[in-house]
N, C-alpha and C positions, 0 to 999 in steps of 0.2 A: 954313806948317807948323811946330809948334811943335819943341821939342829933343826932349821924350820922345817925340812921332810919329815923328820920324826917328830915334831908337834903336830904336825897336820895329823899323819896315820895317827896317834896316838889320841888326840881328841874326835877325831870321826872315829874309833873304836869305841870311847865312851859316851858321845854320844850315840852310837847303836847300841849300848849296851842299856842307855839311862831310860831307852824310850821304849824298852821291855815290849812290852803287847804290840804296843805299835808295829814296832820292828817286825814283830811275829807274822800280823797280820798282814801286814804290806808284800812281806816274802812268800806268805801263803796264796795271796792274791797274784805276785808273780809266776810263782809255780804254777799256778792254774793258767794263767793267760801263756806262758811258756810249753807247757804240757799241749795246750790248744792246735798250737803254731809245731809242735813236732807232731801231733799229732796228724797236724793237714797234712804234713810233708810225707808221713807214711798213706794217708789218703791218695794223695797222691800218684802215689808211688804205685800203688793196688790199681788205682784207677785208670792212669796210663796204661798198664801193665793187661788191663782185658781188655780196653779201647785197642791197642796194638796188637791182640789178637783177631779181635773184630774187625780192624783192617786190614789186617793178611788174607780174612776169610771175603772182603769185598772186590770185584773186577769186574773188569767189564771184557765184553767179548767181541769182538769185530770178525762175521759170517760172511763168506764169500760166493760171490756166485759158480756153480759148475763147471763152466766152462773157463775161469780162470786158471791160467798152471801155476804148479807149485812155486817155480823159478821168480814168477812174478808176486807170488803171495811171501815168499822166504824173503825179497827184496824189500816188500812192506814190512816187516821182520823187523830186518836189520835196521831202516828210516826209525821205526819205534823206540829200537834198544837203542838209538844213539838221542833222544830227544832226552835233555836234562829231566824234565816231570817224570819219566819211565824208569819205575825200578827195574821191573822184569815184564819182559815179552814171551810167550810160548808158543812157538806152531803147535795145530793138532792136525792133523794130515783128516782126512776123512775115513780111514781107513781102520787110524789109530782113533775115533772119534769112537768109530764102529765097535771096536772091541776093547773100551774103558767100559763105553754101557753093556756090553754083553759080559762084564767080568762083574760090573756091580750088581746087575739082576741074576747073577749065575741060578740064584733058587728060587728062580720065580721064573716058573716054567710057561705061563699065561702069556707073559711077557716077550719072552724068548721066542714061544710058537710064533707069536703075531709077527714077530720079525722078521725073522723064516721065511712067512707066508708072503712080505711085500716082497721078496725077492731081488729084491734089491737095497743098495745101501742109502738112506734116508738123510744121513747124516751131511752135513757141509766141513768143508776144510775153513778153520778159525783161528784166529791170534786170540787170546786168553793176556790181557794187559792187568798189571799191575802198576798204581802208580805210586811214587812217593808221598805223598800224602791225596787224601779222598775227594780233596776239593779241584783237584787239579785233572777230574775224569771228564770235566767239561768241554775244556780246552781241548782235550786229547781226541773226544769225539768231533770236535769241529776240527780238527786240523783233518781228520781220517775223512769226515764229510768234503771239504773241500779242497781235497789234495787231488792232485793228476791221479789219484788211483783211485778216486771214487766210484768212477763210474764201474770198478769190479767188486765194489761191495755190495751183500746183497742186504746187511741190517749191522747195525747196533745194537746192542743191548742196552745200551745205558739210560737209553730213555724210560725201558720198562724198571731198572734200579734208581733213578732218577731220585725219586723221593728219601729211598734208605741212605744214597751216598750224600744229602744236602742232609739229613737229618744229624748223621755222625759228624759231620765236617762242622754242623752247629753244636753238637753236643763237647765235640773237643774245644773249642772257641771259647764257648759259656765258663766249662770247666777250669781252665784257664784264670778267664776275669775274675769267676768268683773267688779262685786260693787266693789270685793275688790279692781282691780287695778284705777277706776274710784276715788276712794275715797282716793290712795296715791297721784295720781295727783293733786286732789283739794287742798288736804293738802302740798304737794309742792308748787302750786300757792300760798297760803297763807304763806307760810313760805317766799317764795320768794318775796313776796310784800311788806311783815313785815321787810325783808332786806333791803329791797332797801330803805325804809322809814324812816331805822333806821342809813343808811347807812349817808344819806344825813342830817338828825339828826347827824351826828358823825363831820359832813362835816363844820356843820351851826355854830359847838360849838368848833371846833377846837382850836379857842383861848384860849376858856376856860379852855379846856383840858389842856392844854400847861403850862399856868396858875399854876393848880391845882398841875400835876405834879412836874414842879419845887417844890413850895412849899411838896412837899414831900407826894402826897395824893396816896394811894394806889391804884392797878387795880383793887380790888371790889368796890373801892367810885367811881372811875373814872365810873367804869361799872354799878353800879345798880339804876343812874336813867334812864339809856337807857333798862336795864332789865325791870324795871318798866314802864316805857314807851310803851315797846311792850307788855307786860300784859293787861294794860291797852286798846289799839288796839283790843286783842281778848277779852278782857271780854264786852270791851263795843260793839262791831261786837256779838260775840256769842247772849247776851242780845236781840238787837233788832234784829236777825234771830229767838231767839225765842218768841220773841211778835208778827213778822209778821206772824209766822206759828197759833198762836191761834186762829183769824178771818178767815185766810185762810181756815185752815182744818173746822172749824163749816160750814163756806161756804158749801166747796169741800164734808163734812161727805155725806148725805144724796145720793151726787150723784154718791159717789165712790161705797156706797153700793148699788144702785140701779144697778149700770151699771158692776160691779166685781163681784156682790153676798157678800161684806166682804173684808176686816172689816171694818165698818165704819171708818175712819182716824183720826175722834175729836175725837174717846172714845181711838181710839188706844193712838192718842196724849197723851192725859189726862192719861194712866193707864201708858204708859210709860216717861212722864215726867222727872221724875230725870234720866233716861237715855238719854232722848233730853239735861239736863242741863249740864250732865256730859261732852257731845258729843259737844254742841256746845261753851257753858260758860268756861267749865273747860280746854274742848279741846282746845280753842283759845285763852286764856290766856298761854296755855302750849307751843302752836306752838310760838306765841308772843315772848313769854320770850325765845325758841330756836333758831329765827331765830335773836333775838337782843343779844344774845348770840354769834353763829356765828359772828355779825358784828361786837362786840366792840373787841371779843377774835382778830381777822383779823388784825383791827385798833392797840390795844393794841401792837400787836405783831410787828407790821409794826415801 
């Protein structure tokens, strides 16, 4: 480590250390905007995590008419499973239609009799579609509408889920924009506070500065213990944002799963770790050193 390295660290140490409360408060204002942005990222995480159930639980269903044969319906099958949008296709035979509903009414005898009594099977033979994502059930019903094998379908369903499958496909979208735009804001706050703190750091040393320069000291010496300075702000702000989250979430685990169905948030923590340290340690050291950046470049220039 060279002399001028260790003047630099050495003076952005005391000055962190001269600017007492300052310092305090600056890092406590990063912890909070730090906490915020890990916090989305477990929002996040819950969030996806029941939207991805809620789309497993949405399909659509393509009903055939009678006189269709299997061979030809298995053949629209396979057209389905091989179209990029389609996760998963399912025949249900009519047969097997006939006795999924008789296995879920088994005790509901009302039910059962009146079946009975049409004496015959009521049910249609249907493809059961999944698609990769929910916005893609539109597409998939117009290709089934105007495919050569339209004319042996007897409906779609999707026009009567029509509403629920545009409302989630909007709900994940939204959900989306907002982390993102939530999470430049936080990091604006923290760039901004890291300004101000370094600003008044710039303010407090003025003399020095003054000093320095005369004596002939360049804008990197001038500049890099307030660079350092603000590093130091987010690494040590990153740091205990991610000590607070490791009690928290063990807390929080047990009940996020009980009450979300998943994923529990310690194990999430824990399996994503070096992406919390990168996000919160690396991250706020990076804003730090940008926003001390910003103020000395200002000052220097000034």
């Amino acid at each position: 480590m060279n002399s001028q390295l260790k003047r630099i660290l050495k003076y952005g140490l005391i000055g962190f250390w001269r600017n007492g409360w300052i310092s305090i408060a600056a890092i406590f204002t990063m912890v909070l905007a730090l906490f915020v942005i890990g916090s989305l990222i477990f929002s996040s995480a819950l969030f996806n995590s029941t939207l991805e159930r809620i789309k497993n639980k949405v399909d659509i269903s393509v009903y055939f008419k009678d006189a269709t044969e299997e061979k030809d319906i298995i053949a629209v099958k396979e057209i389905l499973s091989s179209l990029p949008q389609v996760k998963e296709a399912d025949y249900v035979s009519r047969q097997r239609a006939l006795d999924e509903f008789r296995e879920k009414h088994k005790n509901n005898a009302l039910i059962i009799q009146s079946l009975d009594e049409l004496g015959s099977n009521p049910f249609k033979a249907n493809i059961n579609i999944k698609a990769k994502d929910p916005a893609y059930y539109e597409a998939i019903s117009k290709f089934l509408n105007e495919g050569e094998f339209s004319g042996a379908i007897e409906k779609i369903n999707y026009y009567q889920n029509k509403a629920v499958i545009e409302r989630l496909s909007e709900i994940l979208d939204v959900s989306q924009r907002t982390g993102f735009i939530a999470g430049l804001i936080l990091a604006f706050i923290a760039v901004s506070v890291t300004f101000n703190t370094i600003r008044l750091a710039i303010y407090n040393s003025r003399e020095e500065i003054k000093v320095m320069r005369l004596v002939g000291a360049s804008n990197n010496f001038v500049r890099g213990p307030f660079l350092f300075e603000g590093a130091l702000y987010g690494l040590i702000s990153g740091f205990i944002a991610l000590i607070i989250f490791l009690p928290l979430t063990y807390w929080l685990g047990p009940k996020t799963l009980a009450f979300f169905g998943g994923p529990n948030i310690y194990d999430y923590y824990l399996a994503n770790f070096l992406r919390f340290f990168l996000i919160l340690v690396i991250g706020g050291a990076f804003l730090g050193v940008i926003s001390s950046l910003i103020a000395t470049f200002r000052y220097l220039k000034d």
